[in-house]
C-alpha positions in Angstrom: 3.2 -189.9 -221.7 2.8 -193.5 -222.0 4.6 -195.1 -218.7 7.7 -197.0 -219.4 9.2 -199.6 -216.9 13.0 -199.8 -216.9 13.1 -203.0 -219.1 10.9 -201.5 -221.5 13.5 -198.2 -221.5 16.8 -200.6 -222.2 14.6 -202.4 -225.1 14.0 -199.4 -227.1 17.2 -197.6 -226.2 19.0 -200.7 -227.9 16.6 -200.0 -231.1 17.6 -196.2 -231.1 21.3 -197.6 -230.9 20.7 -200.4 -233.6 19.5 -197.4 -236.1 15.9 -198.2 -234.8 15.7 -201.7 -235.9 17.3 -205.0 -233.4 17.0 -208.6 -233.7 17.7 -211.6 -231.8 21.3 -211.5 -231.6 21.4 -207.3 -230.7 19.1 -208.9 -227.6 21.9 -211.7 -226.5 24.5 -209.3 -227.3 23.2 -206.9 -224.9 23.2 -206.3 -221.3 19.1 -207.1 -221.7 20.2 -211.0 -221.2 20.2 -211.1 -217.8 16.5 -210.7 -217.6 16.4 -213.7 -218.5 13.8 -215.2 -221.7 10.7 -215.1 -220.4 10.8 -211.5 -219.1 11.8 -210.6 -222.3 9.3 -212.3 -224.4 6.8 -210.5 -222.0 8.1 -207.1 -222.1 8.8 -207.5 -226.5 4.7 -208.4 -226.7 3.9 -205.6 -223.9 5.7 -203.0 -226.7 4.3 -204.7 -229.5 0.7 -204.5 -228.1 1.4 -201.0 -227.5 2.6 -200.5 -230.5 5.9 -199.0 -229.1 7.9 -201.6 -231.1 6.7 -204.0 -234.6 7.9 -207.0 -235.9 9.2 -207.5 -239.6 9.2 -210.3 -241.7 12.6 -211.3 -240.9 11.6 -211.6 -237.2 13.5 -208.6 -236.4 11.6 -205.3 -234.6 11.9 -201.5 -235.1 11.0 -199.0 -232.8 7.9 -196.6 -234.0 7.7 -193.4 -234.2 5.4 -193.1 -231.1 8.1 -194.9 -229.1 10.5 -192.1 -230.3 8.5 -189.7 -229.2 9.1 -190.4 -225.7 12.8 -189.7 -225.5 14.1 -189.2 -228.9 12.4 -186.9 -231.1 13.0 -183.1 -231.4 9.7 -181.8 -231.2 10.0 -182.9 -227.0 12.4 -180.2 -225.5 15.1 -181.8 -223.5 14.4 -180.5 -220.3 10.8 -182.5 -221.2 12.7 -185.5 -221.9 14.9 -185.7 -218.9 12.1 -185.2 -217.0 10.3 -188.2 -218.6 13.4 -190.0 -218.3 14.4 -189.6 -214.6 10.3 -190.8 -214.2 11.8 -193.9 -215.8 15.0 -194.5 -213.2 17.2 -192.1 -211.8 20.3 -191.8 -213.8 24.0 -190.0 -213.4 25.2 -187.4 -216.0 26.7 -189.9 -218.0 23.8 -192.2 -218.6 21.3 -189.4 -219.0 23.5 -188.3 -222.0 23.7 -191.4 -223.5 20.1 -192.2 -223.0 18.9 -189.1 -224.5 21.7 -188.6 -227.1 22.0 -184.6 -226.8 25.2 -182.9 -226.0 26.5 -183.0 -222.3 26.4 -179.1 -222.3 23.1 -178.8 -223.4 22.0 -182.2 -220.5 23.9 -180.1 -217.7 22.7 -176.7 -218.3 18.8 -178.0 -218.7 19.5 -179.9 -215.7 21.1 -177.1 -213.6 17.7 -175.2 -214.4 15.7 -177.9 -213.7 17.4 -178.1 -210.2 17.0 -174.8 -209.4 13.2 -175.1 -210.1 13.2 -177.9 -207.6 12.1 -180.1 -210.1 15.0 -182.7 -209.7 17.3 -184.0 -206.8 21.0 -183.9 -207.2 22.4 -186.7 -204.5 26.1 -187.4 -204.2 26.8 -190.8 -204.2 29.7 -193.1 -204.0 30.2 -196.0 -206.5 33.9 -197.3 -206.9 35.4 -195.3 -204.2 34.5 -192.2 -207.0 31.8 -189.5 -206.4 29.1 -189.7 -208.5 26.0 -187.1 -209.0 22.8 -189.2 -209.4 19.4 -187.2 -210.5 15.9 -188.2 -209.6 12.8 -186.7 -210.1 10.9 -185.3 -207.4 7.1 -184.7 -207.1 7.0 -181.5 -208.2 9.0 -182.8 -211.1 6.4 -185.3 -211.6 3.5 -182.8 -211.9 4.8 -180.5 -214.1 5.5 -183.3 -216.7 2.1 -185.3 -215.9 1.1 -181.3 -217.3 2.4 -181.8 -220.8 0.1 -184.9 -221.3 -3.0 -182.2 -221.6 -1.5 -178.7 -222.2 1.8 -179.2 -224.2 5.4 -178.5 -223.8 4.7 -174.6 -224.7 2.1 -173.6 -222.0 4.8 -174.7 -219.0 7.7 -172.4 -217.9 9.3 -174.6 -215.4 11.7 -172.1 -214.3 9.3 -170.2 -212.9 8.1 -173.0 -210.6 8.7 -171.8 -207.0 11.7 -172.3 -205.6 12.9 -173.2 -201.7 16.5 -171.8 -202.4 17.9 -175.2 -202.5 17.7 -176.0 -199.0 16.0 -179.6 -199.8 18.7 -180.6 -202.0 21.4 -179.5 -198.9 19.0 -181.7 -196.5 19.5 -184.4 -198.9 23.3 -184.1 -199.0 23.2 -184.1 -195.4 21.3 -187.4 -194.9 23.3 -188.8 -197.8 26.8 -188.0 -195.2 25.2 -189.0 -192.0 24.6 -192.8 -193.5 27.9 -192.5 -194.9 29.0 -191.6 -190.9 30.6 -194.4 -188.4 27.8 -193.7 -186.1 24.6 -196.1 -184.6 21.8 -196.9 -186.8 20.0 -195.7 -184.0 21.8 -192.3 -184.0 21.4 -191.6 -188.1 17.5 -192.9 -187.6 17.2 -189.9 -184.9 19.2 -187.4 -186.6 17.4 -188.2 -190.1 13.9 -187.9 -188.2 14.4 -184.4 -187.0 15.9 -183.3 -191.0 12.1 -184.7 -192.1 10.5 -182.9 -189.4 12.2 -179.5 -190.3 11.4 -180.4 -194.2 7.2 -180.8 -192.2 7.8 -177.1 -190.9 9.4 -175.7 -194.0 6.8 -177.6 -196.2 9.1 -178.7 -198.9 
């Protein structure tokens, strides 16, 4: 897959929304502003030059049909795109839904496998005095979609993709509550060391 940065990601996910085609206004009317004009400029000819996005006549763009083929076609399989996705940025539920524009069923049970293959990380986090699970990718996760560039979608069966019984995922839940703890920085730096020295022995 071509590598997307996270402007380029919010620029094209505004096209999907627009019915595939934006303008000026869709841009000022988005959240996009805050990048400010010249980063936009830059990252609209970066898309154009890869011919992710092309201008019309009207000065309006549309997003191609290479672009969609990213994150928004059917012939990618959505555990495929959420891997691609969460290369992108790690996301919550809710955003990887909206992003990818499947239903939430079909995003949790793809990522429930996904987790169990150790292919993602599923870290508790606390925004707005609310509990909120936020997904990243993680190496392994990584490799197995690098994969699809040269064999496909259909010669991978990422279930099958050793597992460590989810012990990396608890580890990470652990750290996660010890920075949340009232205790030293020098305390949670020691305590943190020795949960990276038992993920050395284990060798996940």
């Amino acid at each position: 897959m071509r590598k997307l940065g996270t402007i380029d990601l919010e620029i094209l996910f505004l096209a999907v929304k627009e019915n595939g085609t934006f303008n000026e206004n869709n841009l000022e009317n988005s959240e996009l502003k805050r990048h400010g004009v010249g980063k936009l400029l830059d990252t609209l000819a970066s898309l154009k030059d890869r011919k992710f996005i092309s201008l019309n006549s009207d000065g309006s763009f549309s997003i191609t049909q290479l672009a969609r083929e990213i994150l928004w076609s059917s012939n990618i399989p959505i555990w495929g795109r959420i891997l691609r996705l969460l290369q992108i940025k790690s996301c919550n539920l809710d955003q990887i839904v909206e992003i990818i524009r499947v239903s939430e069923n079909q995003i949790i049970q793809e990522l429930e496998e996904l987790r169990k293959s150790q292919l993602i990380l599923m870290s508790p986090q606390r925004q707005d005095e609310k509990l909120i699970k936020m997904y990243e990718i993680l190496p392994e996760g990584i490799e197995e979609i690098d994969k699809t560039d040269i064999q496909g979608f259909n010669k991978l069966n990422f279930i099958k993709v050793e597992s460590n019984g989810g012990i990396l995922e608890i580890i990470k839940e652990i750290e996660n509550e010890i920075e949340r703890a009232g205790i030293s920085e020098p305390e949670k730096r020691s305590i943190i060391q020795k949960f990276e020295n038992l993920k050395s022995k284990l060798k996940i």
